[in-house]
VEXVOSE-652932 format. One record per atom (N, C-alpha, C, O): x, y, z. Coordinates in nm, 2 decimals, always signed. Layout:
// residues N
[[X Y Z]]
...
//
This chain:
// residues 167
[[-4.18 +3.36 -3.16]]
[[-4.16 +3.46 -3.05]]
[[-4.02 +3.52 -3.08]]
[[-3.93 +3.44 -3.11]]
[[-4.00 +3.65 -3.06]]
[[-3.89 +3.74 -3.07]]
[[-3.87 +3.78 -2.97]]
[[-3.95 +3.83 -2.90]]
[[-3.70 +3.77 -2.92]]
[[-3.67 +3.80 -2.77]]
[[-3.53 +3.92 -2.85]]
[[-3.48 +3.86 -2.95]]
[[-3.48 +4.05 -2.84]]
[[-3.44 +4.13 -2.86]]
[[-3.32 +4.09 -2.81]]
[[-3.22 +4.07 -2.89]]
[[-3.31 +4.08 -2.69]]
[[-3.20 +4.00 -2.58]]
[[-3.14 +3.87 -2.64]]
[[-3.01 +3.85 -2.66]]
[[-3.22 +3.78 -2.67]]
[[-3.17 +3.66 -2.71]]
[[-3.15 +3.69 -2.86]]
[[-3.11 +3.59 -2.92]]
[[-3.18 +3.80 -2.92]]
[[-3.14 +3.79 -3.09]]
[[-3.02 +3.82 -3.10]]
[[-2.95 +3.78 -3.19]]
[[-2.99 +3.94 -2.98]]
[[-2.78 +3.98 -2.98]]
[[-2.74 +3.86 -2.97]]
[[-2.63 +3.85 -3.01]]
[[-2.79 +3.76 -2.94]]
[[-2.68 +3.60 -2.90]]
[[-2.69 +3.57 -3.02]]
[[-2.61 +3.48 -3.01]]
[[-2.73 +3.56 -3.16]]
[[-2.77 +3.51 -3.20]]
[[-2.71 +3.60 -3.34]]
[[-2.74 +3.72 -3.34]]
[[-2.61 +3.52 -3.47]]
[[-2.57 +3.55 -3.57]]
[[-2.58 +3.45 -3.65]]
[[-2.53 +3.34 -3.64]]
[[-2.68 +3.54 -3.75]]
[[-2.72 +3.48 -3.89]]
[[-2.64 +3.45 -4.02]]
[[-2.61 +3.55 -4.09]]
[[-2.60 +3.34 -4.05]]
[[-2.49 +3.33 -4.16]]
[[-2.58 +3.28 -4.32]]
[[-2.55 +3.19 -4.40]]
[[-2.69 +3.37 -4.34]]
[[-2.76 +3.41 -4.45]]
[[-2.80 +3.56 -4.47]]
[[-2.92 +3.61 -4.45]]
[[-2.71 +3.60 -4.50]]
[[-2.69 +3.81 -4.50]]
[[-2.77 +3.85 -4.59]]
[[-2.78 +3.97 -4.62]]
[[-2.88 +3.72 -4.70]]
[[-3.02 +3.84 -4.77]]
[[-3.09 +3.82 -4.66]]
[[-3.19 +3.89 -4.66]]
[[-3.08 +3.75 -4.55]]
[[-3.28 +3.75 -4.47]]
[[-3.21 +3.86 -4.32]]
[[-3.18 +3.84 -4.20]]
[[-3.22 +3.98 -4.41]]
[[-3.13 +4.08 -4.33]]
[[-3.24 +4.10 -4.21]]
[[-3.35 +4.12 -4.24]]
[[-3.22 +4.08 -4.09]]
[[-3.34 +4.10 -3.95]]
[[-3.26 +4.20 -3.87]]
[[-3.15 +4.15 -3.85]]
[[-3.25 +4.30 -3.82]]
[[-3.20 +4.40 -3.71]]
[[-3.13 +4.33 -3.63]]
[[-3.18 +4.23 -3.58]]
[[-3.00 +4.37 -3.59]]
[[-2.98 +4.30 -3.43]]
[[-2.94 +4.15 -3.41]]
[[-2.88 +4.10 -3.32]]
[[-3.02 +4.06 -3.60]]
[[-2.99 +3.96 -3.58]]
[[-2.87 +3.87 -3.64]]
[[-2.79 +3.79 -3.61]]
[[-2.92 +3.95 -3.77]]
[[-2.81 +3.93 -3.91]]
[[-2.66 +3.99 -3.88]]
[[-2.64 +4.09 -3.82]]
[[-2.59 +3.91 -3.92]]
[[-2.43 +3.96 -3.97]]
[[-2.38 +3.90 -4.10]]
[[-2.43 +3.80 -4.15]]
[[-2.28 +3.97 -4.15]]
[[-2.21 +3.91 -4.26]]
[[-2.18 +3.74 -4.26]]
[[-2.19 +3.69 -4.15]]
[[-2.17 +3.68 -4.34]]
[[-2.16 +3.56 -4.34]]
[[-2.02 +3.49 -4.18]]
[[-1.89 +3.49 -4.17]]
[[-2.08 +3.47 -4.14]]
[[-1.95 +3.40 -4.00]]
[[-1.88 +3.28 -4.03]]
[[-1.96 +3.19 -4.07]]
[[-1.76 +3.26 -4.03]]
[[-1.72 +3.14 -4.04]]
[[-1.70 +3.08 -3.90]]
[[-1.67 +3.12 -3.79]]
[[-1.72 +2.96 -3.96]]
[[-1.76 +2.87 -3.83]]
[[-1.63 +2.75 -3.81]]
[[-1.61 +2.69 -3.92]]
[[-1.54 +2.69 -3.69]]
[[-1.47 +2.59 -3.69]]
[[-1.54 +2.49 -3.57]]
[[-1.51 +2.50 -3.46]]
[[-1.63 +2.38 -3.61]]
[[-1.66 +2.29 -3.57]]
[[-1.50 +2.23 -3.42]]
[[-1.38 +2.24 -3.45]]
[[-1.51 +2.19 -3.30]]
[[-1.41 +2.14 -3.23]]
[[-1.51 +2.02 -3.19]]
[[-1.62 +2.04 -3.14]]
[[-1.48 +1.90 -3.22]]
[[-1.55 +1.82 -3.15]]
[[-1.48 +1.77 -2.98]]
[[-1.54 +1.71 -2.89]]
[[-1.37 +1.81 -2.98]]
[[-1.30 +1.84 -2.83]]
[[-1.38 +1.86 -2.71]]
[[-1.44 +1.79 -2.62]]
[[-1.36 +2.00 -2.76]]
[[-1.47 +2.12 -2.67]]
[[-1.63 +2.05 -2.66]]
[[-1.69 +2.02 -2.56]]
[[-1.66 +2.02 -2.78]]
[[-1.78 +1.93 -2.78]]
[[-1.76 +1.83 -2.69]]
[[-1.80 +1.76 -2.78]]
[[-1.75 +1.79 -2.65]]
[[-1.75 +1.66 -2.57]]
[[-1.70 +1.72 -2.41]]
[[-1.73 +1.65 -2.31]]
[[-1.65 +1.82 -2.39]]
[[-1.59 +1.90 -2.29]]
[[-1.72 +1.93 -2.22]]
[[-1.75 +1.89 -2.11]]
[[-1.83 +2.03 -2.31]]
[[-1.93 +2.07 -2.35]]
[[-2.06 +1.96 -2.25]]
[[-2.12 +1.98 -2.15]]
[[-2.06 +1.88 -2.33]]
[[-2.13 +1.76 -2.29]]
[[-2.12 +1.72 -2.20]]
[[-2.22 +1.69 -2.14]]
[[-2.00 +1.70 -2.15]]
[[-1.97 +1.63 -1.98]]
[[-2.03 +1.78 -1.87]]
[[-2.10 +1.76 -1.77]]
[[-1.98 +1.93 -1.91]]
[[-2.05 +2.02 -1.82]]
[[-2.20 +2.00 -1.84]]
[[-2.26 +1.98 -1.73]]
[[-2.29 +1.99 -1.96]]
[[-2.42 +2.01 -1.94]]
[[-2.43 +1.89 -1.79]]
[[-2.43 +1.92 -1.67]]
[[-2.43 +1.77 -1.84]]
[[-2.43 +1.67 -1.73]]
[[-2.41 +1.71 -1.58]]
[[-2.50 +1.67 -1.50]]
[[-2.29 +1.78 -1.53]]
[[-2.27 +1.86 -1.43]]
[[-2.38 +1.94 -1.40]]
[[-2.42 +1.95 -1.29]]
[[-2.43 +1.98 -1.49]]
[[-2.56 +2.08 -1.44]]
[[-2.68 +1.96 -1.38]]
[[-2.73 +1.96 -1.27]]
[[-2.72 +1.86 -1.50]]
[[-2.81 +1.76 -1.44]]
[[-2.79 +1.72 -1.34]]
[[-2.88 +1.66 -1.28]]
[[-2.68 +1.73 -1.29]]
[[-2.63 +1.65 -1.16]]
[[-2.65 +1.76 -1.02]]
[[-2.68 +1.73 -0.91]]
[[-2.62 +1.88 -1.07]]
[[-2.65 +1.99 -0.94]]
[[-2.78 +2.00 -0.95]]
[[-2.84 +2.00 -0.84]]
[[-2.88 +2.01 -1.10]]
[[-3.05 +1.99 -1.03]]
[[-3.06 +1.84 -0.97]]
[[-3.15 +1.85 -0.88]]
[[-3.04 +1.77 -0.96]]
[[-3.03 +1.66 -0.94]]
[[-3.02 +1.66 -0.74]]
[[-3.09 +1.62 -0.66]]
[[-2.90 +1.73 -0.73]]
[[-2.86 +1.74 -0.59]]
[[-2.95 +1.85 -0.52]]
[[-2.94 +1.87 -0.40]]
[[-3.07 +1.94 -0.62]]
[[-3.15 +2.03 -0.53]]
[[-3.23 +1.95 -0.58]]
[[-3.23 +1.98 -0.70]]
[[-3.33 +1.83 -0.57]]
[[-3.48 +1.78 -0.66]]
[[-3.56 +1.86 -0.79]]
[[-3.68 +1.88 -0.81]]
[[-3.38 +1.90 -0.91]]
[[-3.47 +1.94 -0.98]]
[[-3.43 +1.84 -1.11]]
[[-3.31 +1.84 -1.15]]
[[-3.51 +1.78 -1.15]]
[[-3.51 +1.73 -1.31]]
[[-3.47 +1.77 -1.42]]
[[-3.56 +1.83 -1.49]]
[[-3.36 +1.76 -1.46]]
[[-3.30 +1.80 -1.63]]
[[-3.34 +1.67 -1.73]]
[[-3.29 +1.57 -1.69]]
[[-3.39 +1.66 -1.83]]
[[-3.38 +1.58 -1.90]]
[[-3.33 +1.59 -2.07]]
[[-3.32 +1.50 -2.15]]
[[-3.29 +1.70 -2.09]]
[[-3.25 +1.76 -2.24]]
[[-3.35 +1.78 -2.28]]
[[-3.34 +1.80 -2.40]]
[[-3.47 +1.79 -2.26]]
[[-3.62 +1.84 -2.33]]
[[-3.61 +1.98 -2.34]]
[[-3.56 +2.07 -2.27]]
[[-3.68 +1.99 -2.48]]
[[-3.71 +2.20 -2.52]]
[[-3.77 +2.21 -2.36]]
[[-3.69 +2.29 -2.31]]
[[-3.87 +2.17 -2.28]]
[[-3.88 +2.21 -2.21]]
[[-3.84 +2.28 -2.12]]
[[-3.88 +2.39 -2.08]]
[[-3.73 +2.19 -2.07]]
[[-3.60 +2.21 -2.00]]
[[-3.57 +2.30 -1.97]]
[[-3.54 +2.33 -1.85]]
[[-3.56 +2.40 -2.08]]
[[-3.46 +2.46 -2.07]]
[[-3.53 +2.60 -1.96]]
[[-3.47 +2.70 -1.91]]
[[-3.69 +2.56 -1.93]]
[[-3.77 +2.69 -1.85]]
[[-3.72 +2.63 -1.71]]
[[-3.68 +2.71 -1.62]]
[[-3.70 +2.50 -1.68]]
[[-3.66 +2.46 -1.52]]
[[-3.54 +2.48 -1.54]]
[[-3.48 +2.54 -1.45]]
[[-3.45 +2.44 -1.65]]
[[-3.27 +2.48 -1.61]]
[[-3.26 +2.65 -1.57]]
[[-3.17 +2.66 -1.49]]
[[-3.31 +2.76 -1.61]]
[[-3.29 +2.86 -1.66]]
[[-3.32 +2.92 -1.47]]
[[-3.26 +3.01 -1.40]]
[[-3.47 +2.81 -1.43]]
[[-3.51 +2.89 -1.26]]
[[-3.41 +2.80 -1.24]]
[[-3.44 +2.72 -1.33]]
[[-3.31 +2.75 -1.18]]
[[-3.26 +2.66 -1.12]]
[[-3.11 +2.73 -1.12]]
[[-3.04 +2.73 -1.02]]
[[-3.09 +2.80 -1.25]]
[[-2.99 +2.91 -1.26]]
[[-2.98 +3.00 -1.16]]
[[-2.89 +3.01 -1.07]]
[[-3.10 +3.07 -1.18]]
[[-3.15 +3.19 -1.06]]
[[-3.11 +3.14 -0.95]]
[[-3.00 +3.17 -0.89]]
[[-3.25 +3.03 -0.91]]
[[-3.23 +3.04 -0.76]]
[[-3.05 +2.98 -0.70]]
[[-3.00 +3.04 -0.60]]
[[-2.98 +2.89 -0.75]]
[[-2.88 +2.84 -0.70]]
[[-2.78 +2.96 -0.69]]
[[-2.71 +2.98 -0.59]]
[[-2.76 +3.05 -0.81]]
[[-2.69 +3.20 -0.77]]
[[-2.69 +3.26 -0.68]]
[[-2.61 +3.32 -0.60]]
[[-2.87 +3.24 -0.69]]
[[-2.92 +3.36 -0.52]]
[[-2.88 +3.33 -0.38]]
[[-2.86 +3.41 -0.29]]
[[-2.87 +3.17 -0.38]]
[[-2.90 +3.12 -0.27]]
[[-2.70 +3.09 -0.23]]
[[-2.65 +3.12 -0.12]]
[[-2.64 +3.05 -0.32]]
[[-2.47 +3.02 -0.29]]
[[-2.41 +3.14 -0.28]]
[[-2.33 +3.17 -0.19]]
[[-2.46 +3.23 -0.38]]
[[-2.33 +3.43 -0.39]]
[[-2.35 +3.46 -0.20]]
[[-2.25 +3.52 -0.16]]
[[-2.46 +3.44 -0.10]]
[[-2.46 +3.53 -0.01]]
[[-2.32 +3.49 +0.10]]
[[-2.31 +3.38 +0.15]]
[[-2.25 +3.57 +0.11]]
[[-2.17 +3.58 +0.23]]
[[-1.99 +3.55 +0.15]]
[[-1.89 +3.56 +0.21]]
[[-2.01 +3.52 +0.03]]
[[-1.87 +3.49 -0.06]]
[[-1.83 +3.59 -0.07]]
[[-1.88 +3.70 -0.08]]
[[-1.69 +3.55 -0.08]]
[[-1.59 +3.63 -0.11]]
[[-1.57 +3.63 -0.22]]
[[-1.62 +3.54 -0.29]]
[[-1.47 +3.79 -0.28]]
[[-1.47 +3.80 -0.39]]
[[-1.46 +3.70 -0.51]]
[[-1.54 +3.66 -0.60]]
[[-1.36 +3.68 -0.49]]
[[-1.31 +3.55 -0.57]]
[[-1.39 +3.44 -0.53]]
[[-1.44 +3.41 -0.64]]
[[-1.43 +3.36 -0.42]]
[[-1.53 +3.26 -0.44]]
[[-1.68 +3.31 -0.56]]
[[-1.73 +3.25 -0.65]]
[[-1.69 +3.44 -0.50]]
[[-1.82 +3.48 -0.59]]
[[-1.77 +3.44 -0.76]]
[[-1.83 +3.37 -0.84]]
[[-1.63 +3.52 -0.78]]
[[-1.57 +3.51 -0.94]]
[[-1.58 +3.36 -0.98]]
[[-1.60 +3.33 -1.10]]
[[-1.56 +3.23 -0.88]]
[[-1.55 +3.15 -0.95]]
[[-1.70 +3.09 -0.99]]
[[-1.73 +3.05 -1.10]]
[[-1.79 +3.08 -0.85]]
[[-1.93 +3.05 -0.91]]
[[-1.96 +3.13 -1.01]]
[[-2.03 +3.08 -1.10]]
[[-1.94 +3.21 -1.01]]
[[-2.03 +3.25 -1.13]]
[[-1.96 +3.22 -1.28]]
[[-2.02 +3.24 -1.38]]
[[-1.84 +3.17 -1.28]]
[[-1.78 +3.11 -1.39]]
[[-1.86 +2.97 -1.40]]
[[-1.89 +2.92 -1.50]]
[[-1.87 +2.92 -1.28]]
[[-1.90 +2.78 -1.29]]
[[-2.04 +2.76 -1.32]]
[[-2.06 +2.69 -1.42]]
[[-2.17 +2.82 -1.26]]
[[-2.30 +2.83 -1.30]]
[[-2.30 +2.90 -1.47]]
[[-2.35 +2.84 -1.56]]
[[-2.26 +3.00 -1.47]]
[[-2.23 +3.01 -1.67]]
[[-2.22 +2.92 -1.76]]
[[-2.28 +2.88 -1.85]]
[[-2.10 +2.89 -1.70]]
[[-2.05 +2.75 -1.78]]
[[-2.16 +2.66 -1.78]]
[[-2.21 +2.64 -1.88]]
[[-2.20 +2.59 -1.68]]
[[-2.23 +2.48 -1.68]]
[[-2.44 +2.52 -1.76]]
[[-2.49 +2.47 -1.86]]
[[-2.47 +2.58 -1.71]]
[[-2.60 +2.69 -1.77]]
[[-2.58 +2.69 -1.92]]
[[-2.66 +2.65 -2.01]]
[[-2.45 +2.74 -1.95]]
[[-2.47 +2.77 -2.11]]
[[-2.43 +2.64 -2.15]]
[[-2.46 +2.60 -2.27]]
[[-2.37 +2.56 -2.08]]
[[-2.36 +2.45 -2.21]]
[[-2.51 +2.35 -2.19]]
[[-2.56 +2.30 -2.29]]
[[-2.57 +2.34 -2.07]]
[[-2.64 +2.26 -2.09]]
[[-2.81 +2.33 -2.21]]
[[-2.91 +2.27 -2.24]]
[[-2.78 +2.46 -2.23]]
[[-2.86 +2.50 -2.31]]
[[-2.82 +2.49 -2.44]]
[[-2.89 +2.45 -2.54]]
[[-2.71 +2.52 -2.45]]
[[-2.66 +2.48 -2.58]]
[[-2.63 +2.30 -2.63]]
[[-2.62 +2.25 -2.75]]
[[-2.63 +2.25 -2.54]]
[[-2.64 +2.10 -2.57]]
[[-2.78 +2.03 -2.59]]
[[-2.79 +1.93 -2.66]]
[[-2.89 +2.09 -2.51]]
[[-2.99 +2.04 -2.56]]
[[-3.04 +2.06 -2.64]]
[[-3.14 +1.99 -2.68]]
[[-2.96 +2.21 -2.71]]
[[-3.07 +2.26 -2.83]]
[[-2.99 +2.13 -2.99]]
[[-3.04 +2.09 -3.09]]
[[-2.86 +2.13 -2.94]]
[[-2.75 +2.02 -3.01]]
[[-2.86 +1.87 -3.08]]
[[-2.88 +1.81 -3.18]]
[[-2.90 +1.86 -2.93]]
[[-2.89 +1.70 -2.89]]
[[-3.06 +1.68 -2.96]]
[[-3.08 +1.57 -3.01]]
[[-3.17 +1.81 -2.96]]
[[-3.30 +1.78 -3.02]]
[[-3.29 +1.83 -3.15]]
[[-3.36 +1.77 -3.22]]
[[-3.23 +1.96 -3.22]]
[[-3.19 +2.00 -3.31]]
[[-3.10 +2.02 -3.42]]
[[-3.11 +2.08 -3.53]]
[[-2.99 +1.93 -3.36]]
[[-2.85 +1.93 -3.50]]
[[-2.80 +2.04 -3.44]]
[[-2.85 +2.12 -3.35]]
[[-2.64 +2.04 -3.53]]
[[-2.56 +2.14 -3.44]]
[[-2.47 +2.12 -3.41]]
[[-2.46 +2.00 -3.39]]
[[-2.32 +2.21 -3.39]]
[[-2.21 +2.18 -3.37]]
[[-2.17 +2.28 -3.23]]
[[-2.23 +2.37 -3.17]]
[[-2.08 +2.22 -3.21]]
[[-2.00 +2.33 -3.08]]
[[-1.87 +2.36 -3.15]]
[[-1.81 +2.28 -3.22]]
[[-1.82 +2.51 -3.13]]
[[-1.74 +2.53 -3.24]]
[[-1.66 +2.68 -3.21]]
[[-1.66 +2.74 -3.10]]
[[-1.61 +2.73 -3.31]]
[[-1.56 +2.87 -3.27]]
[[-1.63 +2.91 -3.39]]
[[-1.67 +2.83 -3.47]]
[[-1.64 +3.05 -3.40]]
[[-1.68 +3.11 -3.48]]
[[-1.60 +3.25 -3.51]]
[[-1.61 +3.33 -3.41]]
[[-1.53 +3.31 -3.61]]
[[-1.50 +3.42 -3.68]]
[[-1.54 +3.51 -3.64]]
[[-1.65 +3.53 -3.69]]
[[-1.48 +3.61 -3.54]]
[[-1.55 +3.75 -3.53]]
[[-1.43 +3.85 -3.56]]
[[-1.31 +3.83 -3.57]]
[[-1.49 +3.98 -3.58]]
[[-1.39 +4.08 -3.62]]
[[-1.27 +4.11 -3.54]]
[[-1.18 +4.18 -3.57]]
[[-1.28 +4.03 -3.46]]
[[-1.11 +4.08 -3.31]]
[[-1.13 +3.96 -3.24]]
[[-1.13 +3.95 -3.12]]
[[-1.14 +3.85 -3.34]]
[[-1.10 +3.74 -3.28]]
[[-1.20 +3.57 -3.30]]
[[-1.28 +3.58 -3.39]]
[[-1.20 +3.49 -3.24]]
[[-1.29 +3.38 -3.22]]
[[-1.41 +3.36 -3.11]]
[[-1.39 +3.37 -2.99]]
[[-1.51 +3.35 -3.15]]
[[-1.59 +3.34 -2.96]]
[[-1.66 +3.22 -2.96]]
[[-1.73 +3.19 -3.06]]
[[-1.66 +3.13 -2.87]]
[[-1.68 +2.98 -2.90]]
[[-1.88 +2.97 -2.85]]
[[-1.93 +3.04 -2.75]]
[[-1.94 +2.89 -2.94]]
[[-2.05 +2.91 -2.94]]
[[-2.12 +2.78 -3.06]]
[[-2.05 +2.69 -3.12]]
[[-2.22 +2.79 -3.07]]
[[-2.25 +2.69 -3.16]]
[[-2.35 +2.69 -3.30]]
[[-2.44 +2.77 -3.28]]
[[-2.35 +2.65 -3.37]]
[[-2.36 +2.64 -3.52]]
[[-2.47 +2.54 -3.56]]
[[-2.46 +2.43 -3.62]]
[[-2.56 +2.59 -3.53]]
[[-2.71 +2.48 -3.58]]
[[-2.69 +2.46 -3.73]]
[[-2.62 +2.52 -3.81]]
[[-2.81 +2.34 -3.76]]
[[-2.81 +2.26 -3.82]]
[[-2.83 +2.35 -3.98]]
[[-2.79 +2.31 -4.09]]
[[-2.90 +2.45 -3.95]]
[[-2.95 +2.52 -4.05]]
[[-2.84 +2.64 -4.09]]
[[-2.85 +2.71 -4.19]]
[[-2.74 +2.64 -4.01]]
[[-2.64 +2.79 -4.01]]
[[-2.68 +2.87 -3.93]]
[[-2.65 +2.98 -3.97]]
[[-2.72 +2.88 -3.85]]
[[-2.73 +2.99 -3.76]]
[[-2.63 +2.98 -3.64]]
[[-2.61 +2.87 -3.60]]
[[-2.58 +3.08 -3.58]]
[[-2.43 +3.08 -3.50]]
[[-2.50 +3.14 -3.38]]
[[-2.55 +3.25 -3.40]]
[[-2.50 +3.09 -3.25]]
[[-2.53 +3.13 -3.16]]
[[-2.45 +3.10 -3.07]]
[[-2.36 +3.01 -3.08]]
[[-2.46 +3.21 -2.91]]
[[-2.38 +3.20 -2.82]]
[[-2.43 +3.16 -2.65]]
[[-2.41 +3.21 -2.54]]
[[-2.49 +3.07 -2.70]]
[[-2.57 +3.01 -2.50]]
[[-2.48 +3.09 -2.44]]
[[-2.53 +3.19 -2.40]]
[[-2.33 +3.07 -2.43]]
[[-2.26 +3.08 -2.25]]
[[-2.26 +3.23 -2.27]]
[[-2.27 +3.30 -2.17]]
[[-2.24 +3.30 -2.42]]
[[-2.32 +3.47 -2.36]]
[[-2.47 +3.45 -2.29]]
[[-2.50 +3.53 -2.20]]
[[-2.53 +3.40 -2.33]]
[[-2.64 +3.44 -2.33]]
[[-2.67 +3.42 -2.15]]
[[-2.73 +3.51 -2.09]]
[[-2.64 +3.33 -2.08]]
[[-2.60 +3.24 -1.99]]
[[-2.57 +3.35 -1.88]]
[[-2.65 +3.38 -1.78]]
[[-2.47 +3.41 -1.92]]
[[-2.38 +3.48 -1.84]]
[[-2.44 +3.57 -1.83]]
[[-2.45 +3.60 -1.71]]
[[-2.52 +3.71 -1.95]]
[[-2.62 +3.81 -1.94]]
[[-2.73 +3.73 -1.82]]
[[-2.76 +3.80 -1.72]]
[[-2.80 +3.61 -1.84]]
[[-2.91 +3.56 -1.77]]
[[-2.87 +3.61 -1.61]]
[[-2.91 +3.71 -1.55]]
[[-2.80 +3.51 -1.60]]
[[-2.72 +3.48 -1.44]]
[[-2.67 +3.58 -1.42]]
[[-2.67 +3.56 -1.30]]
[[-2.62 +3.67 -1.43]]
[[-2.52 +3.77 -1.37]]
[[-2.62 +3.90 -1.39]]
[[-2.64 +3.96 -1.28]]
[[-2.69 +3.96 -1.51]]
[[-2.78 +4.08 -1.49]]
[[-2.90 +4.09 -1.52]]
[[-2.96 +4.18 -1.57]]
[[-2.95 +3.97 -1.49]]
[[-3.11 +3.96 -1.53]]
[[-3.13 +3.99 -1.61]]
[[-3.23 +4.06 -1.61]]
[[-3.08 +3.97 -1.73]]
[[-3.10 +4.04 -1.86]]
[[-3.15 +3.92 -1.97]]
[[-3.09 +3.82 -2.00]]
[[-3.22 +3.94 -1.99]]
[[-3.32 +3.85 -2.07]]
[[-3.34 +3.78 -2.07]]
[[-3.34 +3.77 -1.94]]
[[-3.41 +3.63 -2.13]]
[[-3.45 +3.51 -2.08]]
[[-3.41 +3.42 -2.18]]
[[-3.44 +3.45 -2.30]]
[[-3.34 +3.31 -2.14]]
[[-3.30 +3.16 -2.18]]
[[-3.37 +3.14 -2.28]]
[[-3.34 +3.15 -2.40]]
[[-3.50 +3.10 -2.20]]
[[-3.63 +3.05 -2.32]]
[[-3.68 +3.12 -2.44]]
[[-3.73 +3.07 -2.54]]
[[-3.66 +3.22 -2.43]]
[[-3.73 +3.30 -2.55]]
[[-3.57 +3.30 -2.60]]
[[-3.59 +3.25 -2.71]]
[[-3.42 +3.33 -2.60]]
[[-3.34 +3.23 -2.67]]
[[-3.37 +3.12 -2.73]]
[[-3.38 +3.10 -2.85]]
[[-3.38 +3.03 -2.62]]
[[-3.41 +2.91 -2.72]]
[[-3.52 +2.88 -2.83]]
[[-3.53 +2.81 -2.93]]
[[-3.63 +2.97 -2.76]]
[[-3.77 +2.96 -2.91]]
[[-3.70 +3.07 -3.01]]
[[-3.68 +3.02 -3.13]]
[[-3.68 +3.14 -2.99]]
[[-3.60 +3.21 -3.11]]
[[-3.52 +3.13 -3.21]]
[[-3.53 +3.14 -3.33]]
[[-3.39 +3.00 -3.13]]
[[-3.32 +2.92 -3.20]]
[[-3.40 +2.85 -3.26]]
[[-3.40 +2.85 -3.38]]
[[-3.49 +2.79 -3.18]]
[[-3.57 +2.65 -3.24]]
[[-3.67 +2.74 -3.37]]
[[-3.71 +2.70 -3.48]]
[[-3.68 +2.83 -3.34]]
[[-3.80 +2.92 -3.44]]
[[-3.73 +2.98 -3.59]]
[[-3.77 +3.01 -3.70]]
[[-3.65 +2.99 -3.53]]
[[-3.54 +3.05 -3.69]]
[[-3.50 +2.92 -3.75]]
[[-3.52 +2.91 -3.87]]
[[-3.46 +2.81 -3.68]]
[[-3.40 +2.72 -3.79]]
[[-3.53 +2.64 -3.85]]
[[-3.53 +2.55 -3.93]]
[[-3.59 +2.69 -3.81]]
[[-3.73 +2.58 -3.86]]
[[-3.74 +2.45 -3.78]]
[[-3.86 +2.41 -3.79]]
[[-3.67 +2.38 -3.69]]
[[-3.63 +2.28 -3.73]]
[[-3.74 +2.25 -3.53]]
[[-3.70 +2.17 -3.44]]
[[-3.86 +2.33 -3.53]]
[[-3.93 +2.33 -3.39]]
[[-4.01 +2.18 -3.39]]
[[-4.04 +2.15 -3.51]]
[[-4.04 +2.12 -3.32]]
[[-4.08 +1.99 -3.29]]
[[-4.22 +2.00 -3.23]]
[[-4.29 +1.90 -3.19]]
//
């Protein structure tokens, strides 16, 4: 499955298997195991807020279709009546905690680093599967949650579908 949306999150660090939209020049990538472990303690934060509405995270590919509604509705249901700045910080906090636990599960069943990665005007932190491919959950996260703009899951089948590495 090909998600157009989730292929912008997504930079290819093998520039012959040229794909539109998907491919970039080779990226360099700096592994942080820091952030990694930073990373890990927010996905957990997320199991713990489905947790506190009766929803189930377990790091399963699954997962990631119940973390993604759990996104939604918890936005929908906390943004009403906030103020500016309360709204600025939830939505920092549901991003965050959204993109790492997608990017940790895809870690934790498929290989993979959390890391920064080389862009033209700077670093953007994101993560580095097992096969080379550089992707960005907490973009992807942030597009989800904030403008309905594409979908988690067809992200993550994309990740799991490019690296080969699908279960």
């Amino acid at each position: 499955m090909s998600d157009v949306n989730g292929a912008a999150d997504v930079v290819q660090a093998v520039p012959e298997l040229a794909v539109p939209e998907v491919v970039a020049p080779v990226v360099q990538f700096e592994p942080d195991p820091t952030t990694a472990f930073e990373m890990a303690l927010t996905a957990d934060l997320y199991v713990r807020r489905g947790l506190s509405r009766d929803v189930a995270l377990d790091y399963s590919d699954a997962s990631i279709a119940v973390a993604e509604a759990l996104g939604g509705r918890t936005y929908e249901e906390l943004c009403a009546g906030l103020s500016r700045d309360e709204l600025k910080d939830l939505q920092g906090t549901l991003v965050l905690e959204l993109g790492a636990y997608v990017g940790e599960t895809f870690i934790r069943n498929h290989g993979g680093d959390w890391g920064w990665a080389s862009m033209p005007v700077g670093r953007a932190f994101g993560l580095r599967t097992a096969a080379g491919l550089t992707a960005f959950p907490l973009t992807k996260a942030k597009k989800r949650l904030l403008g309905d703009f594409g979908s988690l899951v067809a992200f993550y089948q994309l990740l799991v579908g490019w690296t080969g590495s699908g279960r």
